[in-house]
C-alpha positions as CSV (number, residue, x, y, z in Angstrom):
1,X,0.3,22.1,3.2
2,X,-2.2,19.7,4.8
3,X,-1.4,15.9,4.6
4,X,-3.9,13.0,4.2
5,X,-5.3,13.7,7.6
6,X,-5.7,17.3,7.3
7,X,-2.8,17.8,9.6
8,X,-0.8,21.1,8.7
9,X,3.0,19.9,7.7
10,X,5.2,23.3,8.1
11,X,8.5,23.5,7.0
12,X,11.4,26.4,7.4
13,X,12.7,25.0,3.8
14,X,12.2,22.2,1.3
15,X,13.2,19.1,2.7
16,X,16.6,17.3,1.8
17,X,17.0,14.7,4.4
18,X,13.6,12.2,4.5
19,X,13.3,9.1,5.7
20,X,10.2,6.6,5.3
21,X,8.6,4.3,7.0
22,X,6.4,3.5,4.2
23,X,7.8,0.9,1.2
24,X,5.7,2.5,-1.5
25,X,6.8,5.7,-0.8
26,X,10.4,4.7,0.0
27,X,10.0,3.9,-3.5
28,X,8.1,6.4,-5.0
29,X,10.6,9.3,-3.2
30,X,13.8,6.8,-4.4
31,X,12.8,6.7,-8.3
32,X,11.8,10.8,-8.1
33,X,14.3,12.2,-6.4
34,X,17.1,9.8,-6.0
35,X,19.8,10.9,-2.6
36,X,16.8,12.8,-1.0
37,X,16.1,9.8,1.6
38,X,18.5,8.6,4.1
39,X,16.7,5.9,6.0
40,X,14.0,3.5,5.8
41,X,12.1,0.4,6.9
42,X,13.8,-3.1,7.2
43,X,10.6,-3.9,4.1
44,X,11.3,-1.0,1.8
45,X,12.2,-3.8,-0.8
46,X,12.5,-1.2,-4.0
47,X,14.1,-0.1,-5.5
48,X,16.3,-3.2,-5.1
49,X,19.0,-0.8,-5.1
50,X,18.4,1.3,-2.5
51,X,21.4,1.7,-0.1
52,X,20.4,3.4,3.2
53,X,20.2,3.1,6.8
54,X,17.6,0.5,8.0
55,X,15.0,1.8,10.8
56,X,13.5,-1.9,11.9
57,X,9.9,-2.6,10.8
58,X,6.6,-0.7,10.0
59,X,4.6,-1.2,12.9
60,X,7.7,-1.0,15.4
61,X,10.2,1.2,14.1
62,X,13.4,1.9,15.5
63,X,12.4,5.5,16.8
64,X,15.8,6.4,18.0
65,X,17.2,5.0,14.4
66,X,15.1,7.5,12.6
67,X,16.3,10.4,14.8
68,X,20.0,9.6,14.5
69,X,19.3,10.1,10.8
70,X,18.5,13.6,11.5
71,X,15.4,14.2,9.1
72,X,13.5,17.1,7.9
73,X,10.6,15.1,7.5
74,X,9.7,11.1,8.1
75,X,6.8,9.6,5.7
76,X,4.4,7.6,7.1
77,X,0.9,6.3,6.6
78,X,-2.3,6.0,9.3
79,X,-3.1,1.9,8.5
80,X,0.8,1.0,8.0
81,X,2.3,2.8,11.0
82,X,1.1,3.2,14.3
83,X,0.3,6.2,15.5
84,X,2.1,6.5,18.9
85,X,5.6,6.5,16.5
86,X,4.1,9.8,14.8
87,X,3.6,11.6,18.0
88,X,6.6,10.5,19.6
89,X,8.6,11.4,16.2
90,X,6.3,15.0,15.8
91,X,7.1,15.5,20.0
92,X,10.8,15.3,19.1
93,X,10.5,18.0,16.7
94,X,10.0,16.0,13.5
95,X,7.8,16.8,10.9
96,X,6.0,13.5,9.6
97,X,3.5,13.5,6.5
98,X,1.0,11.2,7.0
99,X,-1.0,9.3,3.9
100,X,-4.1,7.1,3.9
101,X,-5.3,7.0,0.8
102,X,-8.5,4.3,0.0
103,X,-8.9,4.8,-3.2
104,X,-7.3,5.1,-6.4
105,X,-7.9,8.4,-7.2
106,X,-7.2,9.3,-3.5
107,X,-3.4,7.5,-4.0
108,X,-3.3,9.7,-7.3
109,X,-3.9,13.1,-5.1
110,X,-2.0,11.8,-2.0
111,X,1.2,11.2,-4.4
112,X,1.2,14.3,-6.1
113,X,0.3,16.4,-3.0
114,X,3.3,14.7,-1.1
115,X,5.8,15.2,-4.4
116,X,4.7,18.7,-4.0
117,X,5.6,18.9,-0.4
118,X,9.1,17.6,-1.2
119,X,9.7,19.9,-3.6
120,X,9.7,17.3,-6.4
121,X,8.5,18.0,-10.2
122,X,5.4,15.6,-11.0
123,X,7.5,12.3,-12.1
124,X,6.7,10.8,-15.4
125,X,5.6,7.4,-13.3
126,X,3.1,9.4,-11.8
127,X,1.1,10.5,-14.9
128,X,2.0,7.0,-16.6
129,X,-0.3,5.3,-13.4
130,X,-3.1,7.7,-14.4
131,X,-3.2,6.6,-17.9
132,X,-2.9,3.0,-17.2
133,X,-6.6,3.0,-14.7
134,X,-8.3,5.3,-16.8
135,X,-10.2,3.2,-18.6
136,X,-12.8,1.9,-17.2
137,X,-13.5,-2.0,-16.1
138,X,-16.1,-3.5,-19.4
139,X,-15.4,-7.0,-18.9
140,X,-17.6,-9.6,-16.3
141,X,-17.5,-9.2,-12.8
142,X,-16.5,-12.1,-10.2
143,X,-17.5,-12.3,-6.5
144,X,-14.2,-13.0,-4.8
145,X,-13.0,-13.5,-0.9
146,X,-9.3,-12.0,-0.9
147,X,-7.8,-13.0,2.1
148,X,-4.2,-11.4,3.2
149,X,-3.4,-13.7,6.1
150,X,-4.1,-17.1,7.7
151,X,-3.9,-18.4,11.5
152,X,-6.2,-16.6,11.5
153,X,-8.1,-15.9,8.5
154,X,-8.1,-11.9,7.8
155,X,-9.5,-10.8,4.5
156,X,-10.0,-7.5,2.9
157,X,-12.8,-5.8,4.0
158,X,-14.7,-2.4,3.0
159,X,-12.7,1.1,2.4
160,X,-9.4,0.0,1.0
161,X,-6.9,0.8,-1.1
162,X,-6.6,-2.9,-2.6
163,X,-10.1,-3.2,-2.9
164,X,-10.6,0.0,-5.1
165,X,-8.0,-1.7,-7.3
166,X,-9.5,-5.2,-7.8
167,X,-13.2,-3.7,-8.2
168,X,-11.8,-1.4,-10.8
169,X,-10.7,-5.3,-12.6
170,X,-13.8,-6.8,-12.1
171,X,-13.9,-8.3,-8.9
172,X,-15.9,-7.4,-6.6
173,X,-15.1,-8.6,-2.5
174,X,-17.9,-10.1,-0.9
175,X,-16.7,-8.4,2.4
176,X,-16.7,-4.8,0.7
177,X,-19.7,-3.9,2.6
178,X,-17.9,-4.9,6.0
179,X,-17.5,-1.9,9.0
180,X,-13.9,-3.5,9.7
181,X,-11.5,-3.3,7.2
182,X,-9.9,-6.6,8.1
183,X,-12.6,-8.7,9.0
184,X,-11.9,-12.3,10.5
185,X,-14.4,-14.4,10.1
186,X,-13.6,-18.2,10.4
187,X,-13.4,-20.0,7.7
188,X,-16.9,-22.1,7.3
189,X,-18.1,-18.3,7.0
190,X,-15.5,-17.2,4.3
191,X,-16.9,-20.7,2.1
192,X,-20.6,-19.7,3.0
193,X,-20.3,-16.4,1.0
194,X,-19.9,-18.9,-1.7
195,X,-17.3,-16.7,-4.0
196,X,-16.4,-17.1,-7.6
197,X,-12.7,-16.4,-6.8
198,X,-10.3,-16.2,-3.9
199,X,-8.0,-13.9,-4.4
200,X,-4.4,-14.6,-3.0
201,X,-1.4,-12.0,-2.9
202,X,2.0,-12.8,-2.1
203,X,1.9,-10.0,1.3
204,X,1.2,-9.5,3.8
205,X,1.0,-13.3,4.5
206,X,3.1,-15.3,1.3
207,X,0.0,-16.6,-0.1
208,X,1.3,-19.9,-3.0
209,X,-0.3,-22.9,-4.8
210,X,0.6,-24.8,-2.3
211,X,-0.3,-22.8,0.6
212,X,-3.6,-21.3,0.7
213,X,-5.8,-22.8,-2.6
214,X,-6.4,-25.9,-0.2
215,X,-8.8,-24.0,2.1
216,X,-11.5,-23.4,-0.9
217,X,-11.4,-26.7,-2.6
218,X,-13.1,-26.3,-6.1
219,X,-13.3,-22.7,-6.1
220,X,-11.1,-20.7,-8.9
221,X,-7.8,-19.0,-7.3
222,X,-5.3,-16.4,-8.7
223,X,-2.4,-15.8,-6.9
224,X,-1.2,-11.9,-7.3
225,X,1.9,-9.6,-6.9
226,X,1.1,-8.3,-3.2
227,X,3.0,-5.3,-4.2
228,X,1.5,-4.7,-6.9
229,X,-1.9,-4.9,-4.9
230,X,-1.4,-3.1,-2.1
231,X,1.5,-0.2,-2.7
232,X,0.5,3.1,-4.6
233,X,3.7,4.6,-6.0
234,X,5.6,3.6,-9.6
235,X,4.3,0.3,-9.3
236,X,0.8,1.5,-10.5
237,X,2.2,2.5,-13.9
238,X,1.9,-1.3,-14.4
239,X,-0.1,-2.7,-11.9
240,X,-3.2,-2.8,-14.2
241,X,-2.0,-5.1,-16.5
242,X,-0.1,-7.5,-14.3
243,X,-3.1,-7.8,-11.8
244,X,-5.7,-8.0,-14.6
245,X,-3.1,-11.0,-16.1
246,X,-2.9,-12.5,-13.2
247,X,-6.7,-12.4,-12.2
248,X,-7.0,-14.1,-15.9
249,X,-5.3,-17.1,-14.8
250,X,-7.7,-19.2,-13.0
């Protein structure tokens, strides 16, 4: 089987010891297949019961961490984790899946292709997500900025994951047709687009009403679940109807 990147994954057996340096599919593996992983990242937040060995961050991994652990295969993803960790992890012998999924539909396909690879049955969460996006968007459509740091500002820009979801609830990003993902233009430019909405999740970068709003005077706000945003796994099942809640609020 062929990951995201069209890399060929090969493996003597089924795997049964898998760690992750990816939260959303720390906790998409955790709520499938509970005992199968026995590391992860310092940010795999959920389940909030998760008890395993910590490997340090996303971006900088404790490599030697995730080789004491002994895996059959790691879980990673080409925006989230850098690719020198993959080689050095696939030079040691490891076999790491790789995701990058920019779309809905593509998170849909990457999920179940990965569940596959495990070895795990299609999980009830996963058809549940499907269900909850497949109606399509009827209601107006807002021009929004959605930054997802400050000092400096970065915002979303075009071909991402987060921005299939928010167009897919009536926003569209102003910086959708952008060549960089995660433009940084300064902030006179990000108030020249004039936008309808600003868009503020809670990660990367802990976006509140008190810390962010301030740089758009009198332009509408909604502050959303970063999570819920950003990670495809069993949050999607409910994503829909929090975000579109939460974009309501303005």
């Amino acid at each position: 089987m062929r990951d995201d990147l069209g890399t060929e994954v090969r493996l003597p057996a089924p795997p049964r010891r898998v760690v992750s340096l990816v939260p959303s599919l720390t906790e998409a593996v955790a709520v499938s297949a509970p005992g199968l992983l026995v590391a992860a990242t310092d940010y795999c937040t959920h389940p909030g019961d998760l008890d395993v060995p910590r490997v340090g961050g996303t971006k900088f991994p404790a490599l030697d961490g995730v080789l004491s652990a002994v895996p059959d295969l790691v879980l990673a993803n080409a925006e989230e984790n850098r690719r020198a960790d993959v080689e050095a992890l696939r030079a040691a012998g490891v076999p790491v899946w790789v995701t990058y999924p920019r779309t809905l539909p593509e998170a849909l396909r990457s999920l179940a292709r990965m569940l596959a690879r495990l070895d795990v049955p299609a999980p009830p969460w996963l058809a549940a997500a499907a269900d909850a996006w497949a109606r399509p968007w009827d209601g107006p459509v807002r021009r929004a900025v959605v930054p997802v740091w400050r000092r400096p500002w970065v915002v979303l820009g075009g071909g991402t994951f987060a921005g299939d979801l928010l167009r897919r609830l009536g926003v569209h990003n102003v910086y959708d047709d952008a060549a960089d993902r995660y433009p940084r233009p300064p902030l006179p430019e990000l108030l020249g687009r004039r936008p309808e909405l600003v868009v503020l999740p809670d990660e990367p970068y802990a976006f509140t009403a008190t810390d962010g709003p301030e740089a758009f005077p009198g332009v509408p706000y909604a502050l959303v679940s970063g999570r819920h945003l950003t990670w495809y796994g069993p949050s999607l099942a409910e994503a829909r109807t929090l975000l579109a809640t939460q974009l309501a609020t303005t």
